[in-house]
N, C-alpha and C positions, 0 to 999 in steps of 0.2 A: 366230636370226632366220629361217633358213630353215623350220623348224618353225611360227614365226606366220605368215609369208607362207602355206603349205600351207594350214592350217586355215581364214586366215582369207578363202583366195581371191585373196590380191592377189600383185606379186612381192616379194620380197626389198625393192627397192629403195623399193617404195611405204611398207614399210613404214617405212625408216629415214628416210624423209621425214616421213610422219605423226609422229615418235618428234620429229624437230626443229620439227613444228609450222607444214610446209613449205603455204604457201597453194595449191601446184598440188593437196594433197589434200583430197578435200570432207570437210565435216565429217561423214558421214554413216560413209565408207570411215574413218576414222580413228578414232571413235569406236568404228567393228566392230573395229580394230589394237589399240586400247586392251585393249578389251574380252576380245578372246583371248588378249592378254598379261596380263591380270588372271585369267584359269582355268588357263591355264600356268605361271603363277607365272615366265615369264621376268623375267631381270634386264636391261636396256640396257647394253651394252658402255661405261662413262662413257669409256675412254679412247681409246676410238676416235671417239665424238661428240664430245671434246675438240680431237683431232686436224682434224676436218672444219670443224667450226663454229668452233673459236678460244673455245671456251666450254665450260668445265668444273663451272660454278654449282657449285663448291665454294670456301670460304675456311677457311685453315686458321689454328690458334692453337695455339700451343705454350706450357704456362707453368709454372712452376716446379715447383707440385705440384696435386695438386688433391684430399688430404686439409686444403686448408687454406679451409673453408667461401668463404674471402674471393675466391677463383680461382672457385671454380664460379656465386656471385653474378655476375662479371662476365659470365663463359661464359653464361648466362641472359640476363641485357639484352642481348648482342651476338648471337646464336643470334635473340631474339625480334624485333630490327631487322631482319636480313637473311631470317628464313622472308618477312617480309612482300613481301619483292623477289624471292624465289625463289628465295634462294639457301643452301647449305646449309651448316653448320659443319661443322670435320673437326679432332677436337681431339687434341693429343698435348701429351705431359708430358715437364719435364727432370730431375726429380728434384734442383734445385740443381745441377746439374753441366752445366756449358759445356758439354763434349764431349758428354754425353747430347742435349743440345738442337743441339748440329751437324748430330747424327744421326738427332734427330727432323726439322729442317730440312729437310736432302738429302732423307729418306724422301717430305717434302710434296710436293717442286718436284718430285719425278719425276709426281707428281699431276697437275701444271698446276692449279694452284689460281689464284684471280681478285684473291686478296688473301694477306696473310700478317700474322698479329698474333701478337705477340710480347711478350716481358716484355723493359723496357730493362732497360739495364743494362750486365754486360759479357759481350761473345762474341769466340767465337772467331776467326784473323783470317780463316779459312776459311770459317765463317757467316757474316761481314762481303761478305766477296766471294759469296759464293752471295747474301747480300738485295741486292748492288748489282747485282750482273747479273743480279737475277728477272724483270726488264720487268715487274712488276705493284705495285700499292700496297703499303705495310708501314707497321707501326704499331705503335710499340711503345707498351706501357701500363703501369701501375703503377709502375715506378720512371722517372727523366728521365734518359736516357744521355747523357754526357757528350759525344759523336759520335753525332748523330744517324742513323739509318739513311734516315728519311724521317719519317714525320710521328712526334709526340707525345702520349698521353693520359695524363699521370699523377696522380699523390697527391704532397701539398706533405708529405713523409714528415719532413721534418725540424721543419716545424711539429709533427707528431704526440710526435717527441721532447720537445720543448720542451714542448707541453702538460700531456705525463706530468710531466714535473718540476716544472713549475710548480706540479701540484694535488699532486707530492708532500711539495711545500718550504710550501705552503701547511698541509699539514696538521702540521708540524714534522718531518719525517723531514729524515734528515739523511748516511746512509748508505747509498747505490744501487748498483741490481745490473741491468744491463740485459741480455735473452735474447733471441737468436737463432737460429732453426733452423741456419742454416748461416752458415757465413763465406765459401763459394764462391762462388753463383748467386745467393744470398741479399741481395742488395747492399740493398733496403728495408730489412733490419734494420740495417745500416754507416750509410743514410740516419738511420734516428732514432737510432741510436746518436752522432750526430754533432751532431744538434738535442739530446738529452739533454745531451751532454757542456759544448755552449754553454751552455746554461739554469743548469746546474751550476756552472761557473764564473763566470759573473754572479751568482749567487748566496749564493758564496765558499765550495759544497760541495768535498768532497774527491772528484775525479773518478771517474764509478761502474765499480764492474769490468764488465767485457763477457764474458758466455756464449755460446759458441756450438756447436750440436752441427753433425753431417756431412749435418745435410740428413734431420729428421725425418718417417717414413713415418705416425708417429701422434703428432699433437703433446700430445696431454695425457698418454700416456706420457712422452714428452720430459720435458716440464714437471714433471711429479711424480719422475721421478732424476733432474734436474740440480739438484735442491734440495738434494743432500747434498753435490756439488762446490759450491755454491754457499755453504753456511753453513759448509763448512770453507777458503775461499776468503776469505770475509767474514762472520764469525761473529757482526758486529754490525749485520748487517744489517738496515733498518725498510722500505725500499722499494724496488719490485719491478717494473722495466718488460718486457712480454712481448712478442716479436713478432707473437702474434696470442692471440684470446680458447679457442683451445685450449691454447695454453700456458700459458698464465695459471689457467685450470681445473688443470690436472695440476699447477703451482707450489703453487696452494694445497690442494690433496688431501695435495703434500708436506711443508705444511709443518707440517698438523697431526699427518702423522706423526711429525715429529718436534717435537712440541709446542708449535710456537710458532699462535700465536692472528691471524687476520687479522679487522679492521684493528689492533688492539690493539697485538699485536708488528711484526708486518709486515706496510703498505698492499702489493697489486698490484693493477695497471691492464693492461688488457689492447686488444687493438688489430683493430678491423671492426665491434664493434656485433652481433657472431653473439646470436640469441636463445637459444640457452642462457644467457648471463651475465644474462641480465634474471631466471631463475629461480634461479640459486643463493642457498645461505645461506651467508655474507652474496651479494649479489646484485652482480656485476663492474662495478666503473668500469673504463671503455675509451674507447681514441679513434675516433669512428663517421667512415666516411665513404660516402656512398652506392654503394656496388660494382654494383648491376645497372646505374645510371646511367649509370656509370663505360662501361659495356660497352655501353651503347645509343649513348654519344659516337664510340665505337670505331666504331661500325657508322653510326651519320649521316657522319663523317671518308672512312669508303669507298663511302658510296653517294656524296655529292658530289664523291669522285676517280672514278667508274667515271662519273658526269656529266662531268665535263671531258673524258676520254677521247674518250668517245662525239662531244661537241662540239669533239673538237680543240682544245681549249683547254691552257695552261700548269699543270699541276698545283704548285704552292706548296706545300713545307711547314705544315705545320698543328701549332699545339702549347698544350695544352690544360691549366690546373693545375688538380684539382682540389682542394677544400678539406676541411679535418676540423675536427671540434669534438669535445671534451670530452664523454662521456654519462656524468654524476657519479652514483654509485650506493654503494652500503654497504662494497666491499672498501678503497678506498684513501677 
């Protein structure tokens, strides 16, 4: 800072006022502050303007993975809410794993971020007490935690189960295998795993087995080697529900390696609506639900809590479901 003040003539202090957009400097002086920190290439100290101002215009999100197209969709509609307010995203991943996302956690709050979103579900009881004592908004999204942290945006995950089975009992299959990245973090895939296994037993299926790997880094790898635990697991297997539409790509890559023919032998459905599955042969039925949406609700939930704040007002829980439909296509 002392370096801009030099150059651009003013002191130190003028400048960190111009940097807060302080009315005692003209627009003339601040414009010249700008302007020499644009040839300097200086960076603003964020955590000491955090410190002074009580404002860090960062929000952070932490969420399971973000090799899984369906995470970074939301990351997009929530990111393009808050550019428009000025404020910036600061995104970290748990890999499926609680304690990774503790860790991600702690590493944000030492941030002072203005918000904090997160994947419901379950945490640790030490994450639980860091988002209660954050003093700022939190919002969990994608799955509906059982204990809320504070507000709500999720996916009705268990209709999503149910839908799969329903188009797969519709097509006469009769024998189910449902896939999950993880059984840790992963609590979305336990959600439709749980809407499947209902749909099943209304139906008078034989309840489907459940796959789960450790929390996959590439899910159409995933998807294409668990098909060999999978047909020597259940060897008369005809339908196939995936945690997301990369699994579901890699399930049926595996399954023609080992011979079997989709839909023919074995329907899968796959889960987000990602446009690759609109172009495969055959071409993925999945359950879509709008994910940038999903992530612009996120970001309307924190501008109208950073409005209350400001107005001194009661901030209210907020909880939000949102919906899936069926996008019926040539695999199942």
């Amino acid at each position: 800072m002392a370096d801009v003040a030099k150059v651009a003539g003013v002191s130190a202090m003028t400048v960190s006022r111009a940097l807060r957009e302080d009315a005692s400097v003209s627009k003339a002086t601040r414009a010249r502050v700008l302007e020499v920190i644009d040839d300097l290439g200086y960076v603003p100290d964020q955590a000491a303007g955090a410190l002074s101002s009580g404002r860090s215009k960062l929000v952070g999100m932490i969420a399971p993975s973000f090799t899984s197209a369906m995470y970074g969709a939301v990351a997009r509609g929530l990111d393009a809410t808050l550019t428009k307010a000025g404020l910036q995203l600061f995104l970290g991943f748990a890999d499926f794993q609680e304690e990774r996302e503790e860790q991600a956690l702690e590493a944000l709050l030492r941030r002072r971020p203005e918000a904090v979103v997160l994947s419901g579900g379950r945490h640790t009881p030490k994450a639980m007490r860091m988002l209660a004592n954050a003093s700022v908004p939190v919002v969990e999204f994608f799955c509906a935690p059982v204990s809320p942290a504070h507000h709500v945006v999720a996916v009705d995950l268990r209709a999503a189960g149910r839908l799969a089975v329903e188009r797969l009992a519709a097509g006469g299959r009769r024998s189910l295998v449902v896939i999950g990245e993880s059984d840790g973090l992963d609590i979305a895939a336990q959600e439709r795993a749980i809407g499947a296994r209902e749909a099943a037993a209304e139906k008078g299926f034989r309840e489907p087995t459940a796959l789960y790997g450790a929390g996959a880094v590439a899910p159409i790898d995933f998807g294409a080697h668990i098909v060999g635990e999978m047909l020597a697991r259940r060897p008369d297997v005809d339908g196939v529900v995936c945690g997301n539409d990369g699994v579901a790509i890699g399930v049926i890559a595996g399954l023609r390696r080992h011979g079997r023919r989709v839909p023919d032998d074995v329907a899968v459905i796959g889960f987000g609506d990602h446009e690759v599955g609109r172009h495969l042969d055959p071409a993925l039925t999945t359950i879509g639900f709008n994910a940038p949406s999903l992530g612009v609700e996120v970001g309307k939930v924190l501008l109208s809590a950073f409005e209350a704040v400001r107005a001194g007002d009661e901030i209210k829980p907020y909880r939000l479901s949102i919906g899936v439909e069926l996008v019926g296509r040539d695999s199942a």
